[in-house]
MMTF fields as JSON, N, C-alpha, C and O atoms, coordinates in Angstrom:
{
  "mmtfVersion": "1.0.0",
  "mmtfProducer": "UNKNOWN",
  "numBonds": 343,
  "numAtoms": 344,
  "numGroups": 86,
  "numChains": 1,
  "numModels": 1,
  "chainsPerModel": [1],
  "groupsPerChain": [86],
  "chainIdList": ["A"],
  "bondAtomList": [4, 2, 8, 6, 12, 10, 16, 14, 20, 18, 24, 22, 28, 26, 32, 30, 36, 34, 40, 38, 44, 42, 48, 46, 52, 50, 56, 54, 60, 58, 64, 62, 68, 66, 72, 70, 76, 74, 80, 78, 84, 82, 88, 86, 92, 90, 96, 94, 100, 98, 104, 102, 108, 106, 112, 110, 116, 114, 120, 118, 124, 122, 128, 126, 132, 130, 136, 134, 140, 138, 144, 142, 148, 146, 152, 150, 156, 154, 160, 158, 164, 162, 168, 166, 172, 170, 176, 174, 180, 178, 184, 182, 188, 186, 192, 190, 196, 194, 200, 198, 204, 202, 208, 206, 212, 210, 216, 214, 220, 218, 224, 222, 228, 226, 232, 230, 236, 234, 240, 238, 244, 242, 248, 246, 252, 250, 256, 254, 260, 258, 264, 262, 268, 266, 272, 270, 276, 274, 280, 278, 284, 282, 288, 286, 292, 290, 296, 294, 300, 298, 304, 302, 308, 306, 312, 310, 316, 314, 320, 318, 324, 322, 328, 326, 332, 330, 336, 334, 340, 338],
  "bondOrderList": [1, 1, 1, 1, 1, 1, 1, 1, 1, 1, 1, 1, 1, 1, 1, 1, 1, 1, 1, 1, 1, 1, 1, 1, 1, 1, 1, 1, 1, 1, 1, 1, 1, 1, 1, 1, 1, 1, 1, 1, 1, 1, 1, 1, 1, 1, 1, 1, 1, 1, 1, 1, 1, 1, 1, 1, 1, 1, 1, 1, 1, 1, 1, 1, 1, 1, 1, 1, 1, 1, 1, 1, 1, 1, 1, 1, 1, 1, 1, 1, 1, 1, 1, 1, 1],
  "groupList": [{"groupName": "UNK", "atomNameList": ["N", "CA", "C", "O"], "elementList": ["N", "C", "C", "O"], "formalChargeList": [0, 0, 0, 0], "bondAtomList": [1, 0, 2, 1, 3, 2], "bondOrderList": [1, 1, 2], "singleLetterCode": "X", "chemCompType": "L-PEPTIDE LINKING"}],
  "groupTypeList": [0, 0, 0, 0, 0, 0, 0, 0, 0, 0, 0, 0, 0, 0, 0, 0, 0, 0, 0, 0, 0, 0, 0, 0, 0, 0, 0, 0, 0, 0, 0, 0, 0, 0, 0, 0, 0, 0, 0, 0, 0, 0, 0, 0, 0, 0, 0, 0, 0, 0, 0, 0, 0, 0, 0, 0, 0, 0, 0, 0, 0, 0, 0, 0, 0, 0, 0, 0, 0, 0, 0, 0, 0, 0, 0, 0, 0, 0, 0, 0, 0, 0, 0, 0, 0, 0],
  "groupIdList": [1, 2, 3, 4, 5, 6, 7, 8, 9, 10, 11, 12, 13, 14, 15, 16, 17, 18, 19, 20, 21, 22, 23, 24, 25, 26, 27, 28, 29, 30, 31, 32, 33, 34, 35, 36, 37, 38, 39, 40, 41, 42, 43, 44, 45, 46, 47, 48, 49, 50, 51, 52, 53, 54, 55, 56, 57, 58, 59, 60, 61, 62, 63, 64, 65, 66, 67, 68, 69, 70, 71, 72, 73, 74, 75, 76, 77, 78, 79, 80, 81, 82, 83, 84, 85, 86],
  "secStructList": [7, 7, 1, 7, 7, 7, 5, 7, 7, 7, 7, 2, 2, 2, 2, 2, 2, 2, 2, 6, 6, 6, 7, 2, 2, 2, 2, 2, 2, 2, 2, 2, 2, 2, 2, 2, 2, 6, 6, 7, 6, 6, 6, 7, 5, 7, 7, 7, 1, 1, 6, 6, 1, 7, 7, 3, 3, 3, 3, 1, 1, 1, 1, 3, 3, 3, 3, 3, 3, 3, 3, 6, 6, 3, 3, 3, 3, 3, 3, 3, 3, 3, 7, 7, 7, 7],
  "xCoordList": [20.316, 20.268, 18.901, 17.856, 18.983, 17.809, 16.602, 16.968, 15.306, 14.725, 14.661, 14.281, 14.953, 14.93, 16.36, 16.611, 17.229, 18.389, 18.594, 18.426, 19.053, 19.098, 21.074, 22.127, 20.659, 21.758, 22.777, 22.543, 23.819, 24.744, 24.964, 25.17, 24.95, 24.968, 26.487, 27.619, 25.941, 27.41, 28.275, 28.118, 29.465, 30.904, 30.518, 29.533, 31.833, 31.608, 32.182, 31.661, 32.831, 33.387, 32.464, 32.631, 31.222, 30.527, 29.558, 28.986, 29.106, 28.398, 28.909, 28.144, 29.717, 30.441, 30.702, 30.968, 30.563, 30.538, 28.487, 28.103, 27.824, 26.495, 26.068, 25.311, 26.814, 26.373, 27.151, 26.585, 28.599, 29.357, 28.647, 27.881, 27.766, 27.355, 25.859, 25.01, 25.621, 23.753, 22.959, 22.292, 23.269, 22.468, 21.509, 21.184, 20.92, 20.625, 19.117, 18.843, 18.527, 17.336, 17.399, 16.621, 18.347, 18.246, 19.068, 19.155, 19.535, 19.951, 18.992, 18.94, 18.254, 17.357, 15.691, 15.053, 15.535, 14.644, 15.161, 14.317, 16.513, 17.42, 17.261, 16.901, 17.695, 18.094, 16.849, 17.056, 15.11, 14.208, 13.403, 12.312, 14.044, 13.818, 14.657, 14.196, 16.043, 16.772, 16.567, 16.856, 15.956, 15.825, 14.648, 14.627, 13.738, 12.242, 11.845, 10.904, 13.143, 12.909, 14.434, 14.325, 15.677, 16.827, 16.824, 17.834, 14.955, 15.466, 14.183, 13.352, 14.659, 13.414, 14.121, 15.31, 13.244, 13.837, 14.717, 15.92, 14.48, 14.71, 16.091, 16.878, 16.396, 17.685, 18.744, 19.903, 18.497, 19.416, 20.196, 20.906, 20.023, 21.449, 22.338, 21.813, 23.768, 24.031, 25.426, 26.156, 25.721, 27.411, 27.813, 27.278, 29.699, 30.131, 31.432, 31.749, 32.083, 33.182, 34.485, 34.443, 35.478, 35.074, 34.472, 34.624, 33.73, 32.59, 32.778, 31.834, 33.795, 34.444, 34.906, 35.579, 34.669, 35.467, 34.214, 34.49, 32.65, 31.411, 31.27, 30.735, 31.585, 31.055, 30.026, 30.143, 28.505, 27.625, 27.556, 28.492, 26.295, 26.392, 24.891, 24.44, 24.253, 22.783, 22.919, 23.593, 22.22, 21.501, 21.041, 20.156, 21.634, 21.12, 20.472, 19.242, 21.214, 20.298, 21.364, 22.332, 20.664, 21.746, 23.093, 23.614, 23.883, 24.801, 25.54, 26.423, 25.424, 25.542, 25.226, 24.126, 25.991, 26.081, 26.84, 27.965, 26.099, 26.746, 27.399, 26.987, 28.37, 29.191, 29.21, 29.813, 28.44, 28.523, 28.668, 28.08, 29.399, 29.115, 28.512, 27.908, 28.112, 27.277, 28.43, 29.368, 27.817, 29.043, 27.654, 26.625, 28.087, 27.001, 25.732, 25.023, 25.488, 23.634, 23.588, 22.51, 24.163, 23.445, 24.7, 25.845, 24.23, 24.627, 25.506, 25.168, 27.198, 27.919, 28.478, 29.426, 27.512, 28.143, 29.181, 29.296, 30.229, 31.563, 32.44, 33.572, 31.451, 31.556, 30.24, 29.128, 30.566, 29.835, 30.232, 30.539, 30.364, 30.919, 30.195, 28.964, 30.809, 30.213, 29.903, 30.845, 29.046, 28.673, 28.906, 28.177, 29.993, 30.247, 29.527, 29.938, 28.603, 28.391, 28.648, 28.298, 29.518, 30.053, 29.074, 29.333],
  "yCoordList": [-17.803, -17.269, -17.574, -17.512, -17.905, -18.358, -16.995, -15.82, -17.377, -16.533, -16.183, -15.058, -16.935, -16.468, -16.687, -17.884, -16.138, -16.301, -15.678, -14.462, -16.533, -16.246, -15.377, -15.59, -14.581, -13.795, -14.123, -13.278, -14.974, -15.31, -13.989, -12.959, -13.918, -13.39, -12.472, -12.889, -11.18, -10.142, -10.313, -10.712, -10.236, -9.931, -8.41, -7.697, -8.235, -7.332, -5.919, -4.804, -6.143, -4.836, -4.521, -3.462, -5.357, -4.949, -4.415, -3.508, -4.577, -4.448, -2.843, -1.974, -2.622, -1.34, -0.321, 0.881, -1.052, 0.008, 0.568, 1.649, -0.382, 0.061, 1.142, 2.094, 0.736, 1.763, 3.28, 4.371, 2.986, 4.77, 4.632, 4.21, 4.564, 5.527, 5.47, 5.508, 5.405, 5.184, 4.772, 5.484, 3.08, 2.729, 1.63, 0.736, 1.593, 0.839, 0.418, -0.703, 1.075, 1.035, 0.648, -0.175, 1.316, 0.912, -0.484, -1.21, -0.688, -2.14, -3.46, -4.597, -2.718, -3.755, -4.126, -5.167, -2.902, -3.037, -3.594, -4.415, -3.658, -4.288, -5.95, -6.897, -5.845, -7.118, -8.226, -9.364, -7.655, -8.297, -8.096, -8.618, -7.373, -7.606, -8.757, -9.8, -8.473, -9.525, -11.492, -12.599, -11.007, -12.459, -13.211, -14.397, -12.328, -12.399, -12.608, -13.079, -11.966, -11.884, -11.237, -10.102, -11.783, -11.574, -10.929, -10.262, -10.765, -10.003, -8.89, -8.578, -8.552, -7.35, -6.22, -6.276, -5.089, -4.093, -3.324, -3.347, -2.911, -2.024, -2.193, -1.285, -4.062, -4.02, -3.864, -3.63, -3.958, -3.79, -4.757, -4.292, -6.066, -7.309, -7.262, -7.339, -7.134, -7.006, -7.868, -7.669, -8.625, -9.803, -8.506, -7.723, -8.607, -7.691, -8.298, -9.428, -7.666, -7.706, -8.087, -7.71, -8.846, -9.941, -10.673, -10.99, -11.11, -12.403, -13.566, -14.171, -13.915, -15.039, -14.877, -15.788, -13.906, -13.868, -14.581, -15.356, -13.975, -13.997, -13.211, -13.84, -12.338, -11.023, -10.432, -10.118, -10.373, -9.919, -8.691, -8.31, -7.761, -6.425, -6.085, -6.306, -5.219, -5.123, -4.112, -4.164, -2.933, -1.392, -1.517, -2.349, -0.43, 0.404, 1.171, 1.119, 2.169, 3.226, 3.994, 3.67, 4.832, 5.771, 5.653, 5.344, 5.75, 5.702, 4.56, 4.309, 3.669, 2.618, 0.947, 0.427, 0.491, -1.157, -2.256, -2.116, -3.256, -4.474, -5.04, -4.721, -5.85, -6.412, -8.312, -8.613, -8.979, -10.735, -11.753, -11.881, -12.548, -13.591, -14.501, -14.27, -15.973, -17.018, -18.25, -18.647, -18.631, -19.622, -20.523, -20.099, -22.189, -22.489, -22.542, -22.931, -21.852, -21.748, -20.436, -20.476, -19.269, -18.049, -17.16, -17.407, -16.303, -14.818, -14.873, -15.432, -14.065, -13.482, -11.829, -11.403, -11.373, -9.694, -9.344, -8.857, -9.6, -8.826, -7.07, -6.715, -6.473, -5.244, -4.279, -4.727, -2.635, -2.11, -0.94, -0.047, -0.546, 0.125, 1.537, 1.521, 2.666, 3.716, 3.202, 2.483, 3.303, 2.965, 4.469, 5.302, 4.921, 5.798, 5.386, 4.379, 6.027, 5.935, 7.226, 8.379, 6.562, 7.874, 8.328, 9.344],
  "zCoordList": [-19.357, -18.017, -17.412, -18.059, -16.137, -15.638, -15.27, -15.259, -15.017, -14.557, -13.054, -12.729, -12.283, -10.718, -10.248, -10.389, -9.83, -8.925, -7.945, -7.856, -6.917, -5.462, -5.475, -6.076, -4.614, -4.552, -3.378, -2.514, -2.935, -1.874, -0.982, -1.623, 0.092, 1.47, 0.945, 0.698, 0.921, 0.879, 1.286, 2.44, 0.952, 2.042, 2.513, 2.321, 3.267, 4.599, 3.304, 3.327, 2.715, 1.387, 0.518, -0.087, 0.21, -0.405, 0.423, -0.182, 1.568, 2.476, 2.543, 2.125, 2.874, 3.158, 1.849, 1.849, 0.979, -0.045, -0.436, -0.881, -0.131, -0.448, 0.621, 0.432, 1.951, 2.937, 2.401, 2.329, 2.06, 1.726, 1.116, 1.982, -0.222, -1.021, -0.648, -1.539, 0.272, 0.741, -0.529, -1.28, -0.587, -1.787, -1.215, -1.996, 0.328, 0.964, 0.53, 0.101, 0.636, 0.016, -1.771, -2.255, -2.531, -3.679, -3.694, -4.685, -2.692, -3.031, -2.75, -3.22, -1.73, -1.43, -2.615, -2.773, -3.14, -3.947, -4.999, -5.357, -6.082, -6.849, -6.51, -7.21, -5.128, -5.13, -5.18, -5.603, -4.559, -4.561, -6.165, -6.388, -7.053, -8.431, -8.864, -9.327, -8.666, -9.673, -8.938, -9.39, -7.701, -6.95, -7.655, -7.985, -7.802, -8.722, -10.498, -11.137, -10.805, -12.121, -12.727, -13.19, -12.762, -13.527, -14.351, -14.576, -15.722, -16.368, -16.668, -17.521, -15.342, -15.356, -16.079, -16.39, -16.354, -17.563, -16.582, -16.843, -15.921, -14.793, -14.322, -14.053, -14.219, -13.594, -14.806, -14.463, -16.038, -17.689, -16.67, -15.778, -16.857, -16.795, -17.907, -19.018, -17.826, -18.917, -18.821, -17.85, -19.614, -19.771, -20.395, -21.181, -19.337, -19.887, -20.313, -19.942, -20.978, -22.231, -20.949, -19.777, -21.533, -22.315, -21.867, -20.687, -22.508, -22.595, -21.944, -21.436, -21.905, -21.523, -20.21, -19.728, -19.566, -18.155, -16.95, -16.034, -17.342, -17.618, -16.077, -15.164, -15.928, -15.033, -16.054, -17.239, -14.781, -15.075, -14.523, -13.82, -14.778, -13.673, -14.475, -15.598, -12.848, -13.135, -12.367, -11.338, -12.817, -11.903, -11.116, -10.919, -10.072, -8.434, -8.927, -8.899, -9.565, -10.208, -11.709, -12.397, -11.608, -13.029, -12.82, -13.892, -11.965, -11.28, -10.967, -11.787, -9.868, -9.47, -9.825, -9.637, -10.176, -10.828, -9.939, -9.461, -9.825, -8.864, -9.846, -10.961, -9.809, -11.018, -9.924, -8.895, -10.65, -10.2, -10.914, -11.988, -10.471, -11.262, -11.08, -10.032, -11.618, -10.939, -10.788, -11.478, -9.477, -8.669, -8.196, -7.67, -8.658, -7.895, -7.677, -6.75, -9.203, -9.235, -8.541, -7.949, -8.274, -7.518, -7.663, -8.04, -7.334, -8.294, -7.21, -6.166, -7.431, -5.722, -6.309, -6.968, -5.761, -5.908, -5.407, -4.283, -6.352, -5.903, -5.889, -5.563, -6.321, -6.49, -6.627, -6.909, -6.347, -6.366, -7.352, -6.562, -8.344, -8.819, -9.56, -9.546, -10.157, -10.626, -12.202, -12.534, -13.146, -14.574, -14.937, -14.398, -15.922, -16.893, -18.25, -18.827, -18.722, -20.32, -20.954, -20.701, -22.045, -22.695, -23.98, -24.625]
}
């Protein structure tokens, strides 16, 4: 995984899901970490199961996880989702 990746311009659903849950600010500080440094501690990047599908997902906060994959050399956040750890 590279160290700098540029993040593709939101769709309008993801756009709309960062605003319902007012993660605006935490998205923007997220996103100028993972643009800077992919594997900063902070964002926990993590490949998720299965492995092979290769959806990534990196922290908003305790709560909140972008789930992307890479298309193209650059990350496309297709979701915004809640992170349960049991």
């Amino acid at each position: 995984m590279l160290k700098n990746m540029e993040i593709k311009p939101l769709r309008s659903d993801v756009e709309s899901s960062i605003r319902a849950h007012a993660l605006k600010a935490k998205w923007a500080k997220a996103k100028k970490l993972f643009e800077n440094n992919i594997r900063h501690p902070s964002l926990n990047v993590e490949l998720l199961e299965p492995r092979w599908r290769g959806i990534y997902s990196f922290r908003l906060d305790r709560t909140y996880r972008a789930l992307f994959f890479i298309f193209e050399g650059k990350a496309e956040i297709f979701k915004i989702t809640k992170h349960y750890k049991k």
